[in-house]
C-alpha positions as CSV (number, residue, x, y, z in Angstrom):
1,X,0.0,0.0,0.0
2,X,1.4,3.1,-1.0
3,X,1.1,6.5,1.2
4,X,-0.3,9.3,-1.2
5,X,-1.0,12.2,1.2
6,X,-1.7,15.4,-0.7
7,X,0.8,18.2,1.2
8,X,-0.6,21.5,1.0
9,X,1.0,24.4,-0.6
10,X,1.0,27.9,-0.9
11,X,2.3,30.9,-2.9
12,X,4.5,33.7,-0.9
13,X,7.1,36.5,-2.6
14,X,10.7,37.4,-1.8
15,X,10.4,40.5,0.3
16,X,13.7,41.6,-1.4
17,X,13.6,40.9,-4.9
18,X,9.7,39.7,-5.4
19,X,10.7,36.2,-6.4
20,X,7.4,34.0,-6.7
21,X,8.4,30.9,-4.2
22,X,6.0,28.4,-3.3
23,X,6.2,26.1,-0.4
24,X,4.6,22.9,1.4
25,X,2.9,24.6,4.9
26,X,4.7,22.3,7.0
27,X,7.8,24.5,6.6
28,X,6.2,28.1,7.6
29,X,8.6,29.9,10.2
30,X,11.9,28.5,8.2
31,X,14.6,30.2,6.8
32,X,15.7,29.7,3.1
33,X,18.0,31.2,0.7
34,X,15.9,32.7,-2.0
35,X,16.9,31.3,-5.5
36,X,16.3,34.6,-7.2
37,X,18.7,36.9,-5.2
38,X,20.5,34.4,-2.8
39,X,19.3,36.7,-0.1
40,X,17.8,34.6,3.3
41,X,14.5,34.7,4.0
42,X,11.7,33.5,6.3
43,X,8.9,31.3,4.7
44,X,5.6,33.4,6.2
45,X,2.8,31.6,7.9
46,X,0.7,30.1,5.4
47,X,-2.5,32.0,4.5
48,X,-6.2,31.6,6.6
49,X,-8.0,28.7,5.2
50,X,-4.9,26.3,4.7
51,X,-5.5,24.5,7.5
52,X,-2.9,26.1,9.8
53,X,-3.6,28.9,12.1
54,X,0.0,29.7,13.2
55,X,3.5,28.7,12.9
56,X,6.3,29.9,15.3
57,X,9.7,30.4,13.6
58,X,12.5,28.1,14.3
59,X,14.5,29.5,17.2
60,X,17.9,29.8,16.7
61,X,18.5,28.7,13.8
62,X,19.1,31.7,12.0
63,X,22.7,31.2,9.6
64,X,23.1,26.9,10.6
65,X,21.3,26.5,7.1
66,X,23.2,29.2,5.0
67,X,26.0,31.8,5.1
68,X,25.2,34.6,2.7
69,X,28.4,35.2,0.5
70,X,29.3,38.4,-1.3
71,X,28.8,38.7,-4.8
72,X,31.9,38.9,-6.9
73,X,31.9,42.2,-8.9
């Protein structure tokens, strides 16, 4: 028997560079590296009606996932 359980996603924006991202709500309150301008961000708590009401952000766990690097001019 295979386990086929439909995640739910949603839509959110880079608040630096406006990079459409989308995202399964289990990971709400994490910090990624934006693919579109490398920059880190937190994933917002998913919209009302998703089936989540609130997230809390992962605490202290700011830079463990990346270190920002300086862009080579």
């Amino acid at each position: 028997m295979s386990n086929n359980t439909i995640t739910p996603e949603f839509k959110f924006y880079c608040n630096h560079c406006d990079q459409p991202l989308k995202c399964e709500v289990r990971f709400a309150g994490r910090q990624i590296q934006c693919p579109g301008c490398q920059h880190l961000i937190r994933i917002p708590t998913p919209p009302a009606g998703s089936g989540f009401t609130h997230i809390s952000p992962e605490s202290g766990r700011t830079w463990d996932t990346h270190v920002p690097t300086r862009k080579k001019e």
